[in-house]
N, CA, C and O of each residue as an XYZ file, in Angstrom:
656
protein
N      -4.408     47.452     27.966
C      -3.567     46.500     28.676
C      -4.162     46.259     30.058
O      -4.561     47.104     30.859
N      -4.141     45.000     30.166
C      -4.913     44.658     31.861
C      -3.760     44.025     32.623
O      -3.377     42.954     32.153
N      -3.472     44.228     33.116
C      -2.159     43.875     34.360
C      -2.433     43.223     35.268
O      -2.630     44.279     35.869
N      -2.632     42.547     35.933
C      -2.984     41.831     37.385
C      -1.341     41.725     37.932
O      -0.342     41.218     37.422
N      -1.616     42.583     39.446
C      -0.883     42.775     40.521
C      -0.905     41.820     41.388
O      -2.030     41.930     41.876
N      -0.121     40.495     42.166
C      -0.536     39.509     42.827
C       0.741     39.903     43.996
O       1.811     40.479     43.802
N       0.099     39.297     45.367
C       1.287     39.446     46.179
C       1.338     38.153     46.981
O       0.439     37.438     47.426
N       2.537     38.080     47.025
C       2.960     36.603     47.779
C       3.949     36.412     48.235
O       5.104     36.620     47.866
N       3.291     35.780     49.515
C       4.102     35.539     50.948
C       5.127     34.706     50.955
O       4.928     33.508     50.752
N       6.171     35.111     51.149
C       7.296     34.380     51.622
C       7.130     33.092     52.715
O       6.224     33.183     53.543
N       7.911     32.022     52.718
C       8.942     31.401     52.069
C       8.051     31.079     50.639
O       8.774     31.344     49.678
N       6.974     30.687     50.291
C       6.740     29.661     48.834
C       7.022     30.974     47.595
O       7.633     30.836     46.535
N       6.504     31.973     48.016
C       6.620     32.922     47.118
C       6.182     32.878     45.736
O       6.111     33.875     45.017
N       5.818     31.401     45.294
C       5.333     31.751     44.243
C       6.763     31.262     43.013
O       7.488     32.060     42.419
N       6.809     29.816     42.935
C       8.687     29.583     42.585
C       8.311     29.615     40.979
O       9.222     29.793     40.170
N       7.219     29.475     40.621
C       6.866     29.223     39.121
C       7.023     31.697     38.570
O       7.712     32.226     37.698
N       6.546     32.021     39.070
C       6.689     33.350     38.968
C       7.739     33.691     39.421
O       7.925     34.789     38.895
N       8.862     33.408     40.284
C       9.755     33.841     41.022
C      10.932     33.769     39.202
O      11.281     34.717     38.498
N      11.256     32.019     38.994
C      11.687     31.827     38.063
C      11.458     32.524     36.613
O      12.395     32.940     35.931
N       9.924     32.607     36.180
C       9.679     33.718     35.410
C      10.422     35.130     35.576
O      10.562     35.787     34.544
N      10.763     35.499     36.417
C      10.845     36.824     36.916
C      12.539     36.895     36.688
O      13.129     37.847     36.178
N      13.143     35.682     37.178
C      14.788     35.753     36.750
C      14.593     35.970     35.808
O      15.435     36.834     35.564
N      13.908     35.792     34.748
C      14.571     35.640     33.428
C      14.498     37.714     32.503
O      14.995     38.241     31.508
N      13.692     38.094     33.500
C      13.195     39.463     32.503
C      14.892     40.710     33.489
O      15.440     41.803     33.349
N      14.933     39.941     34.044
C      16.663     40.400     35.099
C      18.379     40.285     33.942
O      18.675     39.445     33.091
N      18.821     40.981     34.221
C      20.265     40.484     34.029
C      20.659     39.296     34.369
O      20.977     39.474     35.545
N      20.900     37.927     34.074
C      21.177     36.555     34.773
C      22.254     37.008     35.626
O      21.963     37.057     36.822
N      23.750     37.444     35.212
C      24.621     37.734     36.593
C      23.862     38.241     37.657
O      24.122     37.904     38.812
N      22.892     39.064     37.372
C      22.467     39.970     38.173
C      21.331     39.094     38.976
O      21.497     38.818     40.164
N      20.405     38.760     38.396
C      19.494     37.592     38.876
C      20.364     36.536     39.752
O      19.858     36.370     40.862
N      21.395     35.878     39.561
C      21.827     34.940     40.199
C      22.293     35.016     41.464
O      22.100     34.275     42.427
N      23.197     36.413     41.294
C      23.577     36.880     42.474
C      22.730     37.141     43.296
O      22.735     36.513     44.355
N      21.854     38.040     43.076
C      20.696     38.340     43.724
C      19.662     37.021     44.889
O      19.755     36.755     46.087
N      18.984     36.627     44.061
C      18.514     35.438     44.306
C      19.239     34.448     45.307
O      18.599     33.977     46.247
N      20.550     34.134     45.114
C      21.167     33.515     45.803
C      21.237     34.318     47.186
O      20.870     33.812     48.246
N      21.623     35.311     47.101
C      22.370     36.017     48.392
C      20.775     36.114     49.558
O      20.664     35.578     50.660
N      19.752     36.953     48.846
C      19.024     37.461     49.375
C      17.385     36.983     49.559
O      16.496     37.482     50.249
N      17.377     35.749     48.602
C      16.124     34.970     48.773
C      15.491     34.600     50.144
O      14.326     34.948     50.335
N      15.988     34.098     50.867
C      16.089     33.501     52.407
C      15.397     34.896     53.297
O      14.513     34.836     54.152
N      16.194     36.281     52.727
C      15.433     37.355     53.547
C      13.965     38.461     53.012
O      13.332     39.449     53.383
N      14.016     37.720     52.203
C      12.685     38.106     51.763
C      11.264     37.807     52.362
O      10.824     36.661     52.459
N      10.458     39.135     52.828
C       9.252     38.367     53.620
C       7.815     38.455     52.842
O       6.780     37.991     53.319
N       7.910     39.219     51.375
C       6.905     39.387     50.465
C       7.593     39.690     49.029
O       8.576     40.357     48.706
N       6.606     38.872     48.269
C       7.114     39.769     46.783
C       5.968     40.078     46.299
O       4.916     39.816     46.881
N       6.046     40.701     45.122
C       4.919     40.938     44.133
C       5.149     41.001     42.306
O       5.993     41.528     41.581
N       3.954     40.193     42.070
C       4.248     39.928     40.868
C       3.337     40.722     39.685
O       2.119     40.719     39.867
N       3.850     41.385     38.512
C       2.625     41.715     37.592
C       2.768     40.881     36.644
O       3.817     40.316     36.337
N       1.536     40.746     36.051
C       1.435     39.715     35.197
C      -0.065     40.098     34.028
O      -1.231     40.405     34.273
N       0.706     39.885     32.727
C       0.137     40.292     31.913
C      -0.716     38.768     30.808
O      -0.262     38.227     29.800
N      -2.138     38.473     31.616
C      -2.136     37.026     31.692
C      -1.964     36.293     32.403
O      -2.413     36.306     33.549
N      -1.306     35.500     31.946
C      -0.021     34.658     32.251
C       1.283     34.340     32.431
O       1.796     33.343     32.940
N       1.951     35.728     31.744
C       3.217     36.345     31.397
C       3.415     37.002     32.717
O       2.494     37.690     33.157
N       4.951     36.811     33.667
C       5.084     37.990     34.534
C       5.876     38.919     33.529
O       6.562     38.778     32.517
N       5.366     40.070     34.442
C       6.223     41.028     33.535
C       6.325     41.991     33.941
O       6.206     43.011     33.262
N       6.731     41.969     35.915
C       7.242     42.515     36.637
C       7.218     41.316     37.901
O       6.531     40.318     38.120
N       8.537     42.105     38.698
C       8.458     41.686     39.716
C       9.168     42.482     40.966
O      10.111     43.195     40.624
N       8.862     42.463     42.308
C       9.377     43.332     43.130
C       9.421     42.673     44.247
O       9.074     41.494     44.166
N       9.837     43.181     45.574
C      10.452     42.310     47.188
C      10.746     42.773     48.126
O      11.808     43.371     47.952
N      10.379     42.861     49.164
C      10.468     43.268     50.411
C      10.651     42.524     51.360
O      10.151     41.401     51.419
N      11.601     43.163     52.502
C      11.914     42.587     54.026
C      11.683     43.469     55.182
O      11.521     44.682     55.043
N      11.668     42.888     56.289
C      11.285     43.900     57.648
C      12.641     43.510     58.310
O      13.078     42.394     58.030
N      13.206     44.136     58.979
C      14.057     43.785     60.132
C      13.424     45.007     61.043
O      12.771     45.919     60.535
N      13.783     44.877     62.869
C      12.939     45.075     63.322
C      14.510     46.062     64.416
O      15.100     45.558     65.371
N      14.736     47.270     63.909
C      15.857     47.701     64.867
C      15.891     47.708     66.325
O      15.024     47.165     67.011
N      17.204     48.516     66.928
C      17.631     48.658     68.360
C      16.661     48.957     68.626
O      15.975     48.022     69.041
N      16.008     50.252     68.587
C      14.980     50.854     69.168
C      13.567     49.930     69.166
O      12.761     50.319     70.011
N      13.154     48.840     68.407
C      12.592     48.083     68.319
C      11.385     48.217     67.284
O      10.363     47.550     67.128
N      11.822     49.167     66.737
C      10.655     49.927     65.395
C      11.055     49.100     63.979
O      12.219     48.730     63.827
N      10.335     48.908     63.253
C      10.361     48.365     62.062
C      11.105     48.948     60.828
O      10.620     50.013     60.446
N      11.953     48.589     60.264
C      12.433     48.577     59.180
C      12.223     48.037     58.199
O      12.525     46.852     58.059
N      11.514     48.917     57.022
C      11.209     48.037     55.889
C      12.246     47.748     54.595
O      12.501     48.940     54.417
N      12.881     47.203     53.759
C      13.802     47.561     52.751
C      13.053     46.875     51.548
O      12.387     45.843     51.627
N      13.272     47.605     50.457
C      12.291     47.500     49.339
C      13.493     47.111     48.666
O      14.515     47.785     48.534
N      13.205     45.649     48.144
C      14.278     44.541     47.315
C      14.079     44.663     46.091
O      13.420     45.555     45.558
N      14.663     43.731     45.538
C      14.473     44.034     43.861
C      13.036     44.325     42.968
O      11.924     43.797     43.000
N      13.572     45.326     42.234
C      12.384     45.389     40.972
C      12.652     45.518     39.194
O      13.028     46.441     38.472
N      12.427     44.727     39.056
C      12.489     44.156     37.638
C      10.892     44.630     36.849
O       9.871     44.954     37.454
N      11.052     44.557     35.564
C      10.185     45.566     34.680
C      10.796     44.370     33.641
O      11.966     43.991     33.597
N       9.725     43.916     32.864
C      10.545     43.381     31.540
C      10.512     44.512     30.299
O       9.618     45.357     30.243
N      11.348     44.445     29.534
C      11.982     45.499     28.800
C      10.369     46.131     27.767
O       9.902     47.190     27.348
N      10.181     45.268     27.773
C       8.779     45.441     26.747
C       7.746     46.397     27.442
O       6.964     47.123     26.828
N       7.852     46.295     28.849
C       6.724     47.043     29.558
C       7.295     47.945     30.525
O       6.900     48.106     31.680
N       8.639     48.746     29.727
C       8.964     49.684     30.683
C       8.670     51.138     30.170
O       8.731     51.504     28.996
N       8.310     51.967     31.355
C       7.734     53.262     30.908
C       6.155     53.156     30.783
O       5.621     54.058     30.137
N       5.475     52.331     31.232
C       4.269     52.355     31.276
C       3.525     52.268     32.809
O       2.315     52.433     32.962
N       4.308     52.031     33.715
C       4.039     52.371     34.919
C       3.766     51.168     36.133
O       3.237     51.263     37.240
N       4.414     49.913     35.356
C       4.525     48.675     35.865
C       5.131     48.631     37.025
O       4.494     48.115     37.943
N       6.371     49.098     37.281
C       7.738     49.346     38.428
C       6.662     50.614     39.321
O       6.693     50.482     40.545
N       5.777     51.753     38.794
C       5.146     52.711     39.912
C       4.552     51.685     40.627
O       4.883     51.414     41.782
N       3.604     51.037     39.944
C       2.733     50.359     40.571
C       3.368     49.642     41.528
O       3.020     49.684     42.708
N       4.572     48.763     40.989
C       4.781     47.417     42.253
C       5.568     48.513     43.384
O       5.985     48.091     44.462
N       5.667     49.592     43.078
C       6.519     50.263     44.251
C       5.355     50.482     44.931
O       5.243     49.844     45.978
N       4.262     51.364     44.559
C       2.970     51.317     45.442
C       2.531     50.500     46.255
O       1.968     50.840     47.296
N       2.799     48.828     45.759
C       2.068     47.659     46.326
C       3.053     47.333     47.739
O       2.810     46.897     48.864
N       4.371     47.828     46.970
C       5.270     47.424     48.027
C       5.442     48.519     49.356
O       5.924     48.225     50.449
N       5.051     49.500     49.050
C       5.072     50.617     50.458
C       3.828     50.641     51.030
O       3.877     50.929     52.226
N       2.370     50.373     50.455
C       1.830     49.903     51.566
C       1.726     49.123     52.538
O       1.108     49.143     53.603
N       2.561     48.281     51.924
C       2.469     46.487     52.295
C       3.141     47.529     53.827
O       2.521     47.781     54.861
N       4.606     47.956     53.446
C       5.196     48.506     54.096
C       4.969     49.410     55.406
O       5.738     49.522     56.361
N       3.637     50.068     55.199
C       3.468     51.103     55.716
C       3.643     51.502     57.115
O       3.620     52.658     57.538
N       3.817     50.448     57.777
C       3.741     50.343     59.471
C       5.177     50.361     59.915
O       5.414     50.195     61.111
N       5.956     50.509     59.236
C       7.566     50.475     59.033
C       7.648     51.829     59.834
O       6.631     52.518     59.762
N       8.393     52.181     60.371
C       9.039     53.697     60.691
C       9.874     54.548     59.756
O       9.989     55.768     59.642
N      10.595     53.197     58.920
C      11.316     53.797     57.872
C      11.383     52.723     56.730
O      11.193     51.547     57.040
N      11.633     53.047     55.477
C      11.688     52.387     54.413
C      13.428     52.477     53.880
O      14.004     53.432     54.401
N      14.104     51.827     53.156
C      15.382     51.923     52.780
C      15.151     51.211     51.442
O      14.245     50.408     51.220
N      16.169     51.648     50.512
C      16.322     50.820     49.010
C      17.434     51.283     48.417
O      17.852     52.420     48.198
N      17.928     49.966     48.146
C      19.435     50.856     47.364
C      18.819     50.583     45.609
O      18.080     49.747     45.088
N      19.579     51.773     45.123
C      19.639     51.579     43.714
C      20.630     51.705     43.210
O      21.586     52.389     43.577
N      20.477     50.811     41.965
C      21.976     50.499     41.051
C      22.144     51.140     40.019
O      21.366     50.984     39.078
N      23.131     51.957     39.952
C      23.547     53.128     39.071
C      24.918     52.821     38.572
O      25.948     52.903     39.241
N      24.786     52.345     36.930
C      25.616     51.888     35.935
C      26.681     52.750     35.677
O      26.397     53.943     35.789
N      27.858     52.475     35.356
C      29.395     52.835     34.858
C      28.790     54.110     34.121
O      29.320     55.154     34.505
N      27.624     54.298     32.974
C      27.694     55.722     32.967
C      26.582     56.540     33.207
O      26.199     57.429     32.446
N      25.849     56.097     34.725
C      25.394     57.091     35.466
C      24.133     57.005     35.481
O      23.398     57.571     36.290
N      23.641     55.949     34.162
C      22.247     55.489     34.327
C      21.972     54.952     35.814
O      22.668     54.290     36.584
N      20.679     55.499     35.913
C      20.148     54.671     37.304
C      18.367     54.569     37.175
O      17.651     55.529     37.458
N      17.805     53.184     36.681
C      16.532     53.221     36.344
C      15.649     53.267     37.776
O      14.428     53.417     37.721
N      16.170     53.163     38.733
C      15.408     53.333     40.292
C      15.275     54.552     40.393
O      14.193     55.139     40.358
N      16.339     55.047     40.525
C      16.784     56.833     41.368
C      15.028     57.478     41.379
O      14.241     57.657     42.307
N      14.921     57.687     39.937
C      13.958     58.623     39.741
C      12.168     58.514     40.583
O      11.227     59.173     41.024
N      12.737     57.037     40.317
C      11.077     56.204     40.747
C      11.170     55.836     42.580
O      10.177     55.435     43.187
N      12.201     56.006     43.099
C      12.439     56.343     44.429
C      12.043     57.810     44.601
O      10.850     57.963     44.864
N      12.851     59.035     44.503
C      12.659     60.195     44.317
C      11.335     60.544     44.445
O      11.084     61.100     45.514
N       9.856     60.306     43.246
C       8.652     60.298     42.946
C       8.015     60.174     44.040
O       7.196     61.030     44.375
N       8.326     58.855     44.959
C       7.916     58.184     46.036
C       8.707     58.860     47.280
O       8.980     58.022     48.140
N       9.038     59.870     47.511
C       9.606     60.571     48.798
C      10.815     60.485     49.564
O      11.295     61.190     50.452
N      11.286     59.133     48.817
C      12.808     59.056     49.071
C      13.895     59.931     49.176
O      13.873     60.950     48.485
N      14.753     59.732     49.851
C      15.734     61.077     49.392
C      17.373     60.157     49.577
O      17.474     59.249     50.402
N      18.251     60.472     48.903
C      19.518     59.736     48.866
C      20.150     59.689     51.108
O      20.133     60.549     51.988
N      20.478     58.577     51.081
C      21.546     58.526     52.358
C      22.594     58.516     52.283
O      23.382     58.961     53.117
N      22.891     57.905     51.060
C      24.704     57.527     51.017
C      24.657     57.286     49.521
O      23.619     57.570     48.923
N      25.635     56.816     48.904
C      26.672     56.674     47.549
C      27.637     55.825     47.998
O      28.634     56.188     48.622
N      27.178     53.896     47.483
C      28.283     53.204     47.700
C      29.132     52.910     46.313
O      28.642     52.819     45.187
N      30.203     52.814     46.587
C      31.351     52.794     45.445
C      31.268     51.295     45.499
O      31.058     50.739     46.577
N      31.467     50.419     44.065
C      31.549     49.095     43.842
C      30.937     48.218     44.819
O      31.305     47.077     45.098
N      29.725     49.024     45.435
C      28.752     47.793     46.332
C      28.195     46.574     45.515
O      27.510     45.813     46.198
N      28.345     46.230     44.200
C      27.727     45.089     43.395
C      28.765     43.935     43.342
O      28.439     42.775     43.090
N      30.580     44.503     43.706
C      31.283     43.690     43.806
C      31.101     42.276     44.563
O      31.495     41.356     43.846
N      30.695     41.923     45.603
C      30.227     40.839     46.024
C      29.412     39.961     45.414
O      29.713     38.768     45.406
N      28.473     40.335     44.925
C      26.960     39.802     44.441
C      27.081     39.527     42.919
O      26.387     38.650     42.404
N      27.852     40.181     42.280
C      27.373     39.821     40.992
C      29.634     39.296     40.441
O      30.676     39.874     40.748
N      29.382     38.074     39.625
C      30.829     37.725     39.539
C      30.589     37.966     38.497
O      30.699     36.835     38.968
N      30.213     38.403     36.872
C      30.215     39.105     35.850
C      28.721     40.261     35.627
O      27.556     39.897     35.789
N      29.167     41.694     35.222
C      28.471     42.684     35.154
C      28.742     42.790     34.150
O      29.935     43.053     33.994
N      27.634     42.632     32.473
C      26.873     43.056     31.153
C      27.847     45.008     31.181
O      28.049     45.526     30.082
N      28.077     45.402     31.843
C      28.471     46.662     31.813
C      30.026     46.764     32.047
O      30.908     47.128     31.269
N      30.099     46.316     33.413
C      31.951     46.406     33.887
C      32.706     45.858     33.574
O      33.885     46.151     33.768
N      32.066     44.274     32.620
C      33.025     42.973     32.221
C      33.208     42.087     33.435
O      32.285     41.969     34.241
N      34.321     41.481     33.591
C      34.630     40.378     34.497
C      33.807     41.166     36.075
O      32.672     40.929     36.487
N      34.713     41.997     36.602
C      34.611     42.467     38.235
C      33.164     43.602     38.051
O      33.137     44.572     37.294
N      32.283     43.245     38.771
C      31.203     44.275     38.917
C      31.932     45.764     39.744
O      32.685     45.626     40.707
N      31.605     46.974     39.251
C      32.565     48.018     39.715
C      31.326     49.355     39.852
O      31.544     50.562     39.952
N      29.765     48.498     39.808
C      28.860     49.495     39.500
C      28.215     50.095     41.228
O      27.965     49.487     42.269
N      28.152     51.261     40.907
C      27.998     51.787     42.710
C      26.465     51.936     42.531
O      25.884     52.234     41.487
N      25.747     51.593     44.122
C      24.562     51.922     44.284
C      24.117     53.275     45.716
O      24.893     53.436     46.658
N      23.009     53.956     45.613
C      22.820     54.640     46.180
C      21.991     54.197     47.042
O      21.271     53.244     46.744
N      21.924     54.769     48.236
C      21.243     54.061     49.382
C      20.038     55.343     49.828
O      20.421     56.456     50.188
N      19.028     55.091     49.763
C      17.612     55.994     49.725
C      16.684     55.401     51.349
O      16.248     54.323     51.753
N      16.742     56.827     51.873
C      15.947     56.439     52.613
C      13.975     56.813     52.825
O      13.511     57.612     52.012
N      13.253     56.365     53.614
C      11.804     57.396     53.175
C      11.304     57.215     54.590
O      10.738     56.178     54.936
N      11.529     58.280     55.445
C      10.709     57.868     56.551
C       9.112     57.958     56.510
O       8.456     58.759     55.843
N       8.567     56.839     57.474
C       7.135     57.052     57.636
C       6.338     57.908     58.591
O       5.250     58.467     58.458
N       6.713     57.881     59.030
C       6.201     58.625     60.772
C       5.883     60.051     60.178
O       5.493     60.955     60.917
């Protein structure tokens, strides 16, 4: 399998891959997403098998009080076919170097009604360590959840990784 890793700069991002990339997502989940958080995105990255994406991942900087960099590592999607082969390590790799000048890194992950959480582990790997446990943080963002039914009720964990 040959993979090509591509990265691309925000705002164009790349709308022909971006759209590819909704589709290997949950659509509630994609929509919400996309909508809310597109605008703060300052890089993504795409894998692509070919021509096929068949990953995708996203990052932002905000720049705190103290005036040091904050990086937050945005969505990552894996299409179902190419998970467990190390597609999601990789774009996490692409995405913390990108990162690296950050002081700190942050990422929440989404951990399902029964406890699945396909991030946790692949944060963890990468030096993360949990900050918090939000209860029904998907409620806003997503208006039907494949898992909860109508009201999204799925909590995410908030991971931090300092650099320094």
């Amino acid at each position: 399998m040959n993979i090509d890793y591509i990265q691309l700069p925000s705002p164009l991002f790349g709308f022909k891959q971006l759209f590819e990339a909704s589709k290997i997502v949950d659509n509630a989940f994609a929509a919400g997403y996309f909508n809310n958080h597109l605008k703060e995105i300052e890089c993504g990255f795409v894998a692509l098998d070919g021509d096929k994406v068949i990953g995708w991942a996203a990052v932002s900087v905000k720049t705190n009080e103290s005036n040091s960099s904050e990086g937050l590592l945005r969505c990552i999607a894996v299409h179902p076919n190419y998970r467990g082969q190390g597609v999601g390590k990789r774009l996490t790799e692409k995405r913390l170097k990108y990162l690296d000048y950050c002081s700190s890194v942050w990422s929440y992950a989404w951990v399902r009604p029964n406890g699945n959480c396909m991030s946790c582990k692949n944060l963890e790997n990468f030096g993360f360590k949990i900050h918090k446990e939000l209860d029904d943080y998907y409620t806003t963002t997503r208006a039907k959840c494949k898992y909860c039914g109508k009201k999204c009720t799925c909590k995410a964990m908030l991971y931090v990784r300092q650099n320094c």
